[in-house]
DRENPA-3360 file (N, C-alpha, C; in nm, 2 decimals, always signed):
BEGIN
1 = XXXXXXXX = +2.41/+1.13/+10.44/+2.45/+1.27/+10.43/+2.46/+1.33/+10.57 ~ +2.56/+1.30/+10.65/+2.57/+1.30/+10.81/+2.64/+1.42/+10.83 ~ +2.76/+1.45/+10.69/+2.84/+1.51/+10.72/+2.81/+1.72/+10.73 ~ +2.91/+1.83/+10.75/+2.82/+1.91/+10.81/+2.81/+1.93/+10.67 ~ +2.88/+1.93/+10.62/+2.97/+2.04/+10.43/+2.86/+1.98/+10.38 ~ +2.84/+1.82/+10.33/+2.73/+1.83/+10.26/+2.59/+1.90/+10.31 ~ +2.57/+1.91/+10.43/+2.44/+2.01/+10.46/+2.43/+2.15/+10.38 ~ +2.58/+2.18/+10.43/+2.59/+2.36/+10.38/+2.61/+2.35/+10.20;
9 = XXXXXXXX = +2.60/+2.23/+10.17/+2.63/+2.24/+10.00/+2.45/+2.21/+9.99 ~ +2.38/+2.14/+10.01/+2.23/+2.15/+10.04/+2.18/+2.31/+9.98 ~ +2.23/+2.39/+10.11/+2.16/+2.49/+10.17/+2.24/+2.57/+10.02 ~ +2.34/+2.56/+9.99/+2.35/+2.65/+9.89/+2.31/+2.65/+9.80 ~ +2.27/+2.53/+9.75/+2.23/+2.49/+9.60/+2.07/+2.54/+9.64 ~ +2.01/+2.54/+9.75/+1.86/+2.57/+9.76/+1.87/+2.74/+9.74 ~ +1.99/+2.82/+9.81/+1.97/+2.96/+9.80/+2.02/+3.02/+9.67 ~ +2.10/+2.93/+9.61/+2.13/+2.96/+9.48/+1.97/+2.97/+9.39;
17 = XXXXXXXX = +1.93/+2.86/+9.37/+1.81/+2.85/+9.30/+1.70/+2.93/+9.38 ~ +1.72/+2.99/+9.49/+1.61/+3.07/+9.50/+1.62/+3.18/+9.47 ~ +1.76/+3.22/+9.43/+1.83/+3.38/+9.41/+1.78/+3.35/+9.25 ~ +1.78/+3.28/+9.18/+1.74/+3.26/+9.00/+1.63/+3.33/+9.02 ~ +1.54/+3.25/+9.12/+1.38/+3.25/+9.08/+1.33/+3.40/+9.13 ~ +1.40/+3.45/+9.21/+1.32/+3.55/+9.29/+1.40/+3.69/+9.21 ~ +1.55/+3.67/+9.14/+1.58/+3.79/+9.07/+1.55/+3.77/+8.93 ~ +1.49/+3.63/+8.88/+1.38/+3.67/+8.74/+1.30/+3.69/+8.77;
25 = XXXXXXXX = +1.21/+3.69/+8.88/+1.11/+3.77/+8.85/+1.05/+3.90/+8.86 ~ +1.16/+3.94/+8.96/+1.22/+4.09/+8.98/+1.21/+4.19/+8.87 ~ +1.33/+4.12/+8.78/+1.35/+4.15/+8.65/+1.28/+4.15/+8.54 ~ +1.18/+4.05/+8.55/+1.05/+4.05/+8.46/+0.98/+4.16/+8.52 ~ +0.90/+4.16/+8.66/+0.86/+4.28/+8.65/+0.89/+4.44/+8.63 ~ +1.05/+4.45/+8.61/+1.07/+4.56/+8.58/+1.13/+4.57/+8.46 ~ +1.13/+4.48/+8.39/+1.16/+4.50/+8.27/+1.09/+4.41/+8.10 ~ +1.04/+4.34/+8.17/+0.93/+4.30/+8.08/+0.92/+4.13/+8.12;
33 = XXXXXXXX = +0.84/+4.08/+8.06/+0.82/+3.93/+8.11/+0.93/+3.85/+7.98 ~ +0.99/+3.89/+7.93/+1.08/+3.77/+7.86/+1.23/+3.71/+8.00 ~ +1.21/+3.82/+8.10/+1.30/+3.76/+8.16/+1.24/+3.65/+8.27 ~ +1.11/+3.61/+8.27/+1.01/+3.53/+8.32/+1.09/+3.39/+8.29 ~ +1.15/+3.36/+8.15/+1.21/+3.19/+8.11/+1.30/+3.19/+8.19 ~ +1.38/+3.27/+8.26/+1.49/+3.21/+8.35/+1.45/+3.15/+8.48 ~ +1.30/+3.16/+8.50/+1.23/+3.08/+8.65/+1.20/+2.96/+8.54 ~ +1.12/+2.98/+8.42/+1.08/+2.86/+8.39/+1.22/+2.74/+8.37;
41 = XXXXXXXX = +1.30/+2.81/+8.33/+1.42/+2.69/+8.29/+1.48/+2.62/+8.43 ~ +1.46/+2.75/+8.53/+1.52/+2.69/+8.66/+1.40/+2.54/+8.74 ~ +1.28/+2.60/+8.70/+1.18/+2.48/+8.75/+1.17/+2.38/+8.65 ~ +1.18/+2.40/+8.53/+1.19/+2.28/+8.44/+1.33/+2.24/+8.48 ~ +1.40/+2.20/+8.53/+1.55/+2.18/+8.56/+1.54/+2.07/+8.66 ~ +1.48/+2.18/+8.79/+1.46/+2.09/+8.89/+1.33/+1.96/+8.90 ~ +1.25/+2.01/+8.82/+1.12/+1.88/+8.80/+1.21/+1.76/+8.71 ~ +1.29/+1.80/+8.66/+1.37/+1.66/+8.56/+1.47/+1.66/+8.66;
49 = XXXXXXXX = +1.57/+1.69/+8.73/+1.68/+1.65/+8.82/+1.65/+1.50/+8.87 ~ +1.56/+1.49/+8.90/+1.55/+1.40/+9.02/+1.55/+1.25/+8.89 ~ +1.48/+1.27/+8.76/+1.52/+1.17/+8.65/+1.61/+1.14/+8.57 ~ +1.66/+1.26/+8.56/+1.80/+1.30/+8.52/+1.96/+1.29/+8.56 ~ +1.91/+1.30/+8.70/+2.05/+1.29/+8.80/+2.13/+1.43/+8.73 ~ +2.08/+1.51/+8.68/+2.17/+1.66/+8.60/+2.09/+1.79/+8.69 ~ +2.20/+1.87/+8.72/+2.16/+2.02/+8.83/+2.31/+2.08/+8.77 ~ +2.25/+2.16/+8.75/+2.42/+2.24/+8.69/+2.43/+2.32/+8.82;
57 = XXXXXXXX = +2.40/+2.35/+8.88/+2.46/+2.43/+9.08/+2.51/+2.30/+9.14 ~ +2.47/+2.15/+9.10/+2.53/+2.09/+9.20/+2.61/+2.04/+9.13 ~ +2.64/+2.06/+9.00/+2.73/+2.01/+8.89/+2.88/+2.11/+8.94 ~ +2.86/+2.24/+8.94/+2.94/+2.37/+9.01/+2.98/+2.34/+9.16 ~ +2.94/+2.30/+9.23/+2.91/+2.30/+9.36/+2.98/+2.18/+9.40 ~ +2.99/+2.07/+9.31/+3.06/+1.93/+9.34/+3.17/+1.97/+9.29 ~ +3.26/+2.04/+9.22/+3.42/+2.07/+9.17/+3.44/+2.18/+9.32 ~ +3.37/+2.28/+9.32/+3.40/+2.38/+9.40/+3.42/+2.30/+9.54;
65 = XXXXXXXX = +3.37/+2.21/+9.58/+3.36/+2.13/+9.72/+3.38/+2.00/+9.68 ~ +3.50/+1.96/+9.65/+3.54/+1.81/+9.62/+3.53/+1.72/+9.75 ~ +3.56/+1.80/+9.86/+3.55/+1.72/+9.96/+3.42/+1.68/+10.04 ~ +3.34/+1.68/+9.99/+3.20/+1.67/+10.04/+3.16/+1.55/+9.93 ~ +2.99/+1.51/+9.96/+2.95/+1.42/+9.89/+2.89/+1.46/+9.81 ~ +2.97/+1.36/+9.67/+2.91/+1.43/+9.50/+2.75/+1.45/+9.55 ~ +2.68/+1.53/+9.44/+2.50/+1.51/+9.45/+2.48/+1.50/+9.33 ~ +2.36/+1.47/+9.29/+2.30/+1.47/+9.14/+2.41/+1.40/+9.04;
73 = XX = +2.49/+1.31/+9.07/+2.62/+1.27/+9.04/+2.61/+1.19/+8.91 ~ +2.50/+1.24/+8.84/+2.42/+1.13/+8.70/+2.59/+1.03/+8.64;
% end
């Protein structure tokens, strides 16, 4: 993974999933904790990816950037 695109596909898939986690919880605290499962589904996602070879941002992120190197390419 030498190349630059796959870095910056990295970096996006990490700020994507941190924009999930950090605006549910946002949103749980100002609006109640049911919006709290959209962190849990994002960390239960990424604890199975790595068994799974499935990330639906790098599932998105591999069509949007065909020229870079597939990831999570189950």
């Amino acid at each position: 993974m030498n190349n630059s695109k796959d870095i910056t596909k990295v970096r996006l898939h990490d700020g994507i999933v941190g924009l999930l986690n950090i605006g549910s919880i946002l949103l749980a605290s100002e609006f109640g904790l049911n919006w709290i499962y959209v962190a849990v589904a994002v960390a239960v996602l990424q604890i199975l990816s790595p068994l799974t070879k499935f990330c639906p941002v790098y599932t998105i992120l591999n069509k949007l950037m065909p020229d870079t190197t597939p990831m999570q390419n189950g």
